[in-house]
Biopython code that builds the backbone (N, CA, C, O; Angstrom):
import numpy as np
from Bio.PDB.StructureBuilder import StructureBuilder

atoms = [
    (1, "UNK", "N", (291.314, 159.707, 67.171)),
    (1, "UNK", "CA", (291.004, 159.631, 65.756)),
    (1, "UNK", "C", (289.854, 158.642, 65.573)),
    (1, "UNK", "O", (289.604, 157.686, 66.307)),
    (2, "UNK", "N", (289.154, 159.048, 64.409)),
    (2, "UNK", "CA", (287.577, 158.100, 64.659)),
    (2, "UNK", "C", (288.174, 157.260, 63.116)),
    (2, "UNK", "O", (288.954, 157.630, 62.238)),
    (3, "UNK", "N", (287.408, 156.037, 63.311)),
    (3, "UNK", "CA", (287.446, 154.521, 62.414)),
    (3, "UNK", "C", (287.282, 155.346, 61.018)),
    (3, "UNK", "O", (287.995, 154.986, 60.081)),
    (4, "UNK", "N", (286.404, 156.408, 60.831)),
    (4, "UNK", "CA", (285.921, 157.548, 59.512)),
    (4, "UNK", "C", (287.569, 158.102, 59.272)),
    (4, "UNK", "O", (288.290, 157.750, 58.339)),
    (5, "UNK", "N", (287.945, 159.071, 60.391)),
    (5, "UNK", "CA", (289.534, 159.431, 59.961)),
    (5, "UNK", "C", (290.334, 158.276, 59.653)),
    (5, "UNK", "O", (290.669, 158.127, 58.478)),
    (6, "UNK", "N", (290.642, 157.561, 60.382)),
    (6, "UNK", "CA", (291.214, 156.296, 59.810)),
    (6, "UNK", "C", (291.408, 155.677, 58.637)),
    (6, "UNK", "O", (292.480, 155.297, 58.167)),
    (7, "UNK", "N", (289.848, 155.549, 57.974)),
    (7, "UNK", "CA", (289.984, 155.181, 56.424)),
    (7, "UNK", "C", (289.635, 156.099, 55.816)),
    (7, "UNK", "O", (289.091, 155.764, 54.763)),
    (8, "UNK", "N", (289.697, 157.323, 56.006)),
    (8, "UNK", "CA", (289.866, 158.547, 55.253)),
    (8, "UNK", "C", (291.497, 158.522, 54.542)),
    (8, "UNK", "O", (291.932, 158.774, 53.418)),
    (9, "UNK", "N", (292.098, 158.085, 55.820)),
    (9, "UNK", "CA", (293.607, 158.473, 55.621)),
    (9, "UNK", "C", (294.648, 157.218, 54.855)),
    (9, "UNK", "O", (295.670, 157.170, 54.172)),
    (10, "UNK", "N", (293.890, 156.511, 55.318)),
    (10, "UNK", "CA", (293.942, 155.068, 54.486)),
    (10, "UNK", "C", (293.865, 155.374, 53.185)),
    (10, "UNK", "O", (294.905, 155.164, 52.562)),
    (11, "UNK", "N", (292.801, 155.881, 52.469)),
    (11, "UNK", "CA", (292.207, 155.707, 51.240)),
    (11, "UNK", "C", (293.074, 156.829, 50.378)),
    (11, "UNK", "O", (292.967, 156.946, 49.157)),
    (12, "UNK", "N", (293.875, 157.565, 51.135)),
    (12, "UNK", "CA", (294.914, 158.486, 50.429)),
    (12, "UNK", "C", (295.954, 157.554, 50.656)),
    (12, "UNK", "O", (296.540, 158.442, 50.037)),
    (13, "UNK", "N", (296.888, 156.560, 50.945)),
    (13, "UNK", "CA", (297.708, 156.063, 50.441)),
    (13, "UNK", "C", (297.833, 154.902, 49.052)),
    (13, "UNK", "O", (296.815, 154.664, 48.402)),
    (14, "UNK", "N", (298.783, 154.425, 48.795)),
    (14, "UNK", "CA", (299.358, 154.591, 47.480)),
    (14, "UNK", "C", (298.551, 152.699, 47.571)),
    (14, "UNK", "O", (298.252, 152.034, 48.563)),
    (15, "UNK", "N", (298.427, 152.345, 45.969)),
    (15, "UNK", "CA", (297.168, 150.896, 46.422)),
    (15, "UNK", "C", (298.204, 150.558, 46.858)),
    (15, "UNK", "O", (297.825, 150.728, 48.017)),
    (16, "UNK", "N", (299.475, 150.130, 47.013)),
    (16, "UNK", "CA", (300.576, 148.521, 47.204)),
    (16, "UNK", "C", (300.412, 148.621, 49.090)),
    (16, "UNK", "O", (300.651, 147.650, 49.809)),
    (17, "UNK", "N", (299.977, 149.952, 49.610)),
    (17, "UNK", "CA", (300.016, 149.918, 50.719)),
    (17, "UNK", "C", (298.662, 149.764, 51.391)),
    (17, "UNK", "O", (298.530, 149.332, 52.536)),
    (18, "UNK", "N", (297.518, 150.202, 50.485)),
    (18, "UNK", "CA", (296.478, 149.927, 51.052)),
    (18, "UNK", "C", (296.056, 148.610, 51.268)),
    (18, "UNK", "O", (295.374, 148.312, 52.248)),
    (19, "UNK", "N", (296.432, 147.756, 50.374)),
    (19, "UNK", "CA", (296.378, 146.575, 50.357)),
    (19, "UNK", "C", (296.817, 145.535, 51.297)),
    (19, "UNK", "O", (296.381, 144.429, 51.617)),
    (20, "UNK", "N", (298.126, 146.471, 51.735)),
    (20, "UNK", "CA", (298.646, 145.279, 53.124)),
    (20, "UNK", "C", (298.064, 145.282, 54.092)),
    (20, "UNK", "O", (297.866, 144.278, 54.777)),
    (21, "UNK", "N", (297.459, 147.029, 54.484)),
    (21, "UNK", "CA", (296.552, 147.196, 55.475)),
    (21, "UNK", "C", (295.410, 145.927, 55.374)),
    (21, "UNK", "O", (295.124, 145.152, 56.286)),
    (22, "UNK", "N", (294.754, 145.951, 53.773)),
    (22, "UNK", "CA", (293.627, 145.168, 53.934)),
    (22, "UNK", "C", (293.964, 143.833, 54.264)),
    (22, "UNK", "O", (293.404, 143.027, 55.007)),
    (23, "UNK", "N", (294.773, 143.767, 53.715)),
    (23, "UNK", "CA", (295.228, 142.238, 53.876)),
    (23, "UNK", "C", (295.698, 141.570, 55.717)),
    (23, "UNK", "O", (295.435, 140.446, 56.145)),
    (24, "UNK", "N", (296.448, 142.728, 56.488)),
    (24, "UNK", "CA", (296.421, 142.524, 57.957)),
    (24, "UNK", "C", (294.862, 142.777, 58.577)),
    (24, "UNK", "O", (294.427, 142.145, 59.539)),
    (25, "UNK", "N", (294.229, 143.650, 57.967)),
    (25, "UNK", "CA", (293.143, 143.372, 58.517)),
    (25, "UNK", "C", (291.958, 142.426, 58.436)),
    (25, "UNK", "O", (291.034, 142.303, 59.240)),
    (26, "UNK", "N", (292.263, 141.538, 56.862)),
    (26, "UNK", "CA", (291.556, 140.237, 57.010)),
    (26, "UNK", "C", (291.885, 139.420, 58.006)),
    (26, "UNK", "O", (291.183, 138.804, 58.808)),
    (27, "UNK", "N", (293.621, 139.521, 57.783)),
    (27, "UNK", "CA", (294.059, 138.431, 58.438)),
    (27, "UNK", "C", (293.594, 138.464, 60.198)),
    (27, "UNK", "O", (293.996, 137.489, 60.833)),
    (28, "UNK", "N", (292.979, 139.264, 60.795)),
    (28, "UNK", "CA", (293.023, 139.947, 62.169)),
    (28, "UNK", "C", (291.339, 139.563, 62.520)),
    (28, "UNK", "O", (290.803, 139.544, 63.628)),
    (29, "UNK", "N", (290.611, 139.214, 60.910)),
    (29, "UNK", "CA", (289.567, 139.152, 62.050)),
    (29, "UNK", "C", (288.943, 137.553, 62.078)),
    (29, "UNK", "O", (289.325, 136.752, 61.226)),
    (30, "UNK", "N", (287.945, 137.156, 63.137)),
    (30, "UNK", "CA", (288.143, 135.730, 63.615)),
    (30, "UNK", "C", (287.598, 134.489, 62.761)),
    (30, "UNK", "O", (286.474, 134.055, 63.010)),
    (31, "UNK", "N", (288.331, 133.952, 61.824)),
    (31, "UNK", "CA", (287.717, 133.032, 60.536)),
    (31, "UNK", "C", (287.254, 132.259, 61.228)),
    (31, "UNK", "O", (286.486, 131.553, 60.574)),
    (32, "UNK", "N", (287.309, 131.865, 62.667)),
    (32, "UNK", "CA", (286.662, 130.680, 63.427)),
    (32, "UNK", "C", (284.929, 130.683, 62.687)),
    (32, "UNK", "O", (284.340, 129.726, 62.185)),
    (33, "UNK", "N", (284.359, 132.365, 62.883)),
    (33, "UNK", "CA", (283.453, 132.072, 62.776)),
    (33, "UNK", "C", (282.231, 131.903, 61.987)),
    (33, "UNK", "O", (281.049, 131.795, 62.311)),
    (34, "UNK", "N", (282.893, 131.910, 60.767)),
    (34, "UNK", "CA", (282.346, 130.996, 59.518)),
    (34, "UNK", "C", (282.327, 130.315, 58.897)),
    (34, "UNK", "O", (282.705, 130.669, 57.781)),
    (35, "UNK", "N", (282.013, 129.216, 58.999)),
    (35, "UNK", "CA", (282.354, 127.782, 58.072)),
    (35, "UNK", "C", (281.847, 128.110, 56.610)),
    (35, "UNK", "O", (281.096, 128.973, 56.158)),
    (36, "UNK", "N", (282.718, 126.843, 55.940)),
    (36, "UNK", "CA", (281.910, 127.118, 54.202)),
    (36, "UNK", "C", (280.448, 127.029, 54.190)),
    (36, "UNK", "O", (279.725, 127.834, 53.603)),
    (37, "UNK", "N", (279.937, 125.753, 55.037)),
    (37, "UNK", "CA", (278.680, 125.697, 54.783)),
    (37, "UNK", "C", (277.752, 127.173, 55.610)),
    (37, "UNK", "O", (276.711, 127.630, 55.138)),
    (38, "UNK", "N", (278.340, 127.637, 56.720)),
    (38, "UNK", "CA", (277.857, 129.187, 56.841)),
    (38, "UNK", "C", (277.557, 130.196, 55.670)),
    (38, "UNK", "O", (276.464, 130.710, 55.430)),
    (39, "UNK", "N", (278.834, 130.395, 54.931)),
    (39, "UNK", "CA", (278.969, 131.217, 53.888)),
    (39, "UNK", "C", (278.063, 130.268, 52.480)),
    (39, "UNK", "O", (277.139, 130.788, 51.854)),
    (40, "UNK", "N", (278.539, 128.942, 52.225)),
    (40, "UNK", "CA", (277.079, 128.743, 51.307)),
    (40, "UNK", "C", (275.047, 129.192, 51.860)),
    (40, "UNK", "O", (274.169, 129.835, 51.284)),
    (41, "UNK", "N", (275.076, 128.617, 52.882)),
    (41, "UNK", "CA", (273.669, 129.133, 53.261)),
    (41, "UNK", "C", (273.158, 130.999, 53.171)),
    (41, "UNK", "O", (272.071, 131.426, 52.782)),
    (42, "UNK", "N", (274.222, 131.724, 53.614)),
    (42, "UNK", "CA", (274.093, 132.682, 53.564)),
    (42, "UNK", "C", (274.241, 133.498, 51.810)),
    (42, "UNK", "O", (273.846, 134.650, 51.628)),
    (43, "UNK", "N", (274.695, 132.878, 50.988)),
    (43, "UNK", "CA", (274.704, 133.181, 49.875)),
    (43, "UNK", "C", (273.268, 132.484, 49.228)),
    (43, "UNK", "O", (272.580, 132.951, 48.321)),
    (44, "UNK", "N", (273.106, 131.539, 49.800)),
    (44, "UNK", "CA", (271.564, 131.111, 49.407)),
    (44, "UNK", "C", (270.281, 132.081, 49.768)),
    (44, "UNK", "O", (269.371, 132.488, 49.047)),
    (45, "UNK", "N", (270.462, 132.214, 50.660)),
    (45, "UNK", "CA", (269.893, 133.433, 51.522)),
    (45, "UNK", "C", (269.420, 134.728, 50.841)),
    (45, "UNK", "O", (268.322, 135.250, 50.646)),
    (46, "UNK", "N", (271.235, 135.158, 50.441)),
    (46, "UNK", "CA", (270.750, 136.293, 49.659)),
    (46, "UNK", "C", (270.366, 136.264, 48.367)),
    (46, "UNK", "O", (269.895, 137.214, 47.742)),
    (47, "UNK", "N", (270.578, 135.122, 47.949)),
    (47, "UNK", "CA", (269.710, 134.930, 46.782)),
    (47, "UNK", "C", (268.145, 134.751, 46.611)),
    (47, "UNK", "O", (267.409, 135.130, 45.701)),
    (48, "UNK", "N", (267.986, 134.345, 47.291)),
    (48, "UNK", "CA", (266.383, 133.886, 47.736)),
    (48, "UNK", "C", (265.612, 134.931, 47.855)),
    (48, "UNK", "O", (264.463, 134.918, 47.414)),
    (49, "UNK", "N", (266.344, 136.396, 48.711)),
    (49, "UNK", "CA", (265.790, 137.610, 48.643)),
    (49, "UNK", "C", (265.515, 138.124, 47.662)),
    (49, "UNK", "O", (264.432, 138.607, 47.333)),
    (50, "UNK", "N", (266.884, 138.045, 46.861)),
    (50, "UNK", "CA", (266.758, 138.942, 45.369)),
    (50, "UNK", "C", (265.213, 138.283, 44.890)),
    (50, "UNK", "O", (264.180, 138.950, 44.943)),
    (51, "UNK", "N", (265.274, 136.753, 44.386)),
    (51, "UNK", "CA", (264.575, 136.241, 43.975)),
    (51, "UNK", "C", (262.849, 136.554, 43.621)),
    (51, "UNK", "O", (262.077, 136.617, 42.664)),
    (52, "UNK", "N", (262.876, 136.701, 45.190)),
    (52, "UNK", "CA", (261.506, 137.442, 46.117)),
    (52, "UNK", "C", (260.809, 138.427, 46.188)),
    (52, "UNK", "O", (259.632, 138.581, 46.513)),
    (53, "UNK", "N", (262.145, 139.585, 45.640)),
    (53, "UNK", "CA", (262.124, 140.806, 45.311)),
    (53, "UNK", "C", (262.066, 141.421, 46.933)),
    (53, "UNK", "O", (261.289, 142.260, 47.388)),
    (54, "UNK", "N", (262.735, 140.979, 47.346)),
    (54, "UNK", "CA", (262.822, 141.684, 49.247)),
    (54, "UNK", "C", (264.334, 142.607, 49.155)),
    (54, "UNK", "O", (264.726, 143.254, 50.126)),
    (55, "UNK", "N", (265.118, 142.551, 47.809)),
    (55, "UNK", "CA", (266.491, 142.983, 48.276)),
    (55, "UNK", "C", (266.647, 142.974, 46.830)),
    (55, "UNK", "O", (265.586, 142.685, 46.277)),
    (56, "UNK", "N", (267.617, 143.193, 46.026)),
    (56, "UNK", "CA", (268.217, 143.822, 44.995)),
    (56, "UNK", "C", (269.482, 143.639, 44.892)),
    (56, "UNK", "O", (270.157, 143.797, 45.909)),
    (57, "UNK", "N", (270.167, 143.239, 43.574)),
    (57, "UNK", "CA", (271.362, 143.067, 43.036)),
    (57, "UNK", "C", (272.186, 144.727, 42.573)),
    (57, "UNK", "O", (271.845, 145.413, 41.609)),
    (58, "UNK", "N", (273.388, 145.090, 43.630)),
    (58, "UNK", "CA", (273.814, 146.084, 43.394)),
    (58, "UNK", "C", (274.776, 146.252, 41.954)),
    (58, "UNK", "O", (275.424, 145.329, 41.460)),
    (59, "UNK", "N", (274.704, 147.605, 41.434)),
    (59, "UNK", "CA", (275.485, 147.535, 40.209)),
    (59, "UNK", "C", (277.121, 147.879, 41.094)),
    (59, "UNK", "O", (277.158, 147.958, 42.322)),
    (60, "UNK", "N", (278.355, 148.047, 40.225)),
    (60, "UNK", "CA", (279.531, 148.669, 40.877)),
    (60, "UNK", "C", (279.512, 150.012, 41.897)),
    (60, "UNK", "O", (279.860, 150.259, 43.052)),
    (61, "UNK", "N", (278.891, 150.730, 40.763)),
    (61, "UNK", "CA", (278.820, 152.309, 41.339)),
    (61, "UNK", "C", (277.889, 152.567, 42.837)),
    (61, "UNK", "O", (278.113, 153.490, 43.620)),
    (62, "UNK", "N", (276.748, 151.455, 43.016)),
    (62, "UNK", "CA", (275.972, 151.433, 43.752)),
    (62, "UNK", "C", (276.413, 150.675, 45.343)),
    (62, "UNK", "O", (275.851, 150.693, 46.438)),
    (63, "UNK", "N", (277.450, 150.151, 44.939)),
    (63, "UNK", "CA", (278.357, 149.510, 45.747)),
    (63, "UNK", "C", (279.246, 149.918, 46.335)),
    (63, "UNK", "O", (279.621, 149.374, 47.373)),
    (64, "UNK", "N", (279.887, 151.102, 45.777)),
    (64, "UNK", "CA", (281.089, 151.868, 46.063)),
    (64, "UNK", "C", (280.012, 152.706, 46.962)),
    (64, "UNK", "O", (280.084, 152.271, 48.111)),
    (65, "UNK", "N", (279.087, 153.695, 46.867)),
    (65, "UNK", "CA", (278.506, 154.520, 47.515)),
    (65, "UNK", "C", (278.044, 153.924, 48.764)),
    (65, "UNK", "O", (278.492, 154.376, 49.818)),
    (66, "UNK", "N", (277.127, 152.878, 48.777)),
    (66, "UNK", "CA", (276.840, 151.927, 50.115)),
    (66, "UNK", "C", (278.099, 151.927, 51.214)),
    (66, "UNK", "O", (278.014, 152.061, 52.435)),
    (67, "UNK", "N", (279.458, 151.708, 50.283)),
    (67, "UNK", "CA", (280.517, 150.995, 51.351)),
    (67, "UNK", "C", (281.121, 152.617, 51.857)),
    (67, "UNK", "O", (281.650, 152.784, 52.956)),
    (68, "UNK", "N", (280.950, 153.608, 50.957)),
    (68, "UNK", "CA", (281.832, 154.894, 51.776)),
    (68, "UNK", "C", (280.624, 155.305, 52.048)),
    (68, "UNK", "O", (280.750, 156.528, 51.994)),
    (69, "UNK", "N", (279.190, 155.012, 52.386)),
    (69, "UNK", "CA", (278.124, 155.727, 53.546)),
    (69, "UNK", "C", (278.544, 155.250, 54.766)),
    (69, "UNK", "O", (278.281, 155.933, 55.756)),
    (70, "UNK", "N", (279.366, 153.834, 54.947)),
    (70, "UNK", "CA", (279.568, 152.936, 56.178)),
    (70, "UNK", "C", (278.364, 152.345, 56.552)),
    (70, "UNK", "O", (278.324, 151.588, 57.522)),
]
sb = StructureBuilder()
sb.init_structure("model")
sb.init_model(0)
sb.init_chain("A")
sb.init_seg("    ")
for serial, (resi, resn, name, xyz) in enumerate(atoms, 1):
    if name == "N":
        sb.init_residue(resn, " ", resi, " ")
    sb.init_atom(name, np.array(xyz, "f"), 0.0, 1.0, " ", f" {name:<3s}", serial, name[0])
structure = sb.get_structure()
């Protein structure tokens, strides 16, 4: 079964269950490797782009489509 079937099949169950999935799968992947100050710089980052006009602020709908292209 491919990672695509996977959250195909995912995305047909009911939210209280999708959620635990998401939630074991935060919990699963390695927080070692971002510190706050990682995640502040990198939010600086992408701001700086927008700023620049190198990158763009997504609306909802534009967001949802990005994340189910993979």
């Amino acid at each position: 079964m491919t990672s695509r079937q996977i959250l195909d099949s995912i995305l047909g169950l009911p939210e209280n269950e999708r959620a635990e999935i998401a939630s074991a799968l935060i919990d699963s992947l390695d927080t070692d490797r971002w510190t706050d100050g990682d995640l502040v710089a990198e939010a600086k980052r992408r701001e700086r782009a927008v700023e620049e006009g190198s990158a763009r602020y997504l609306d909802e709908s534009e967001f949802h489509v990005g994340i189910r292209r993979g």
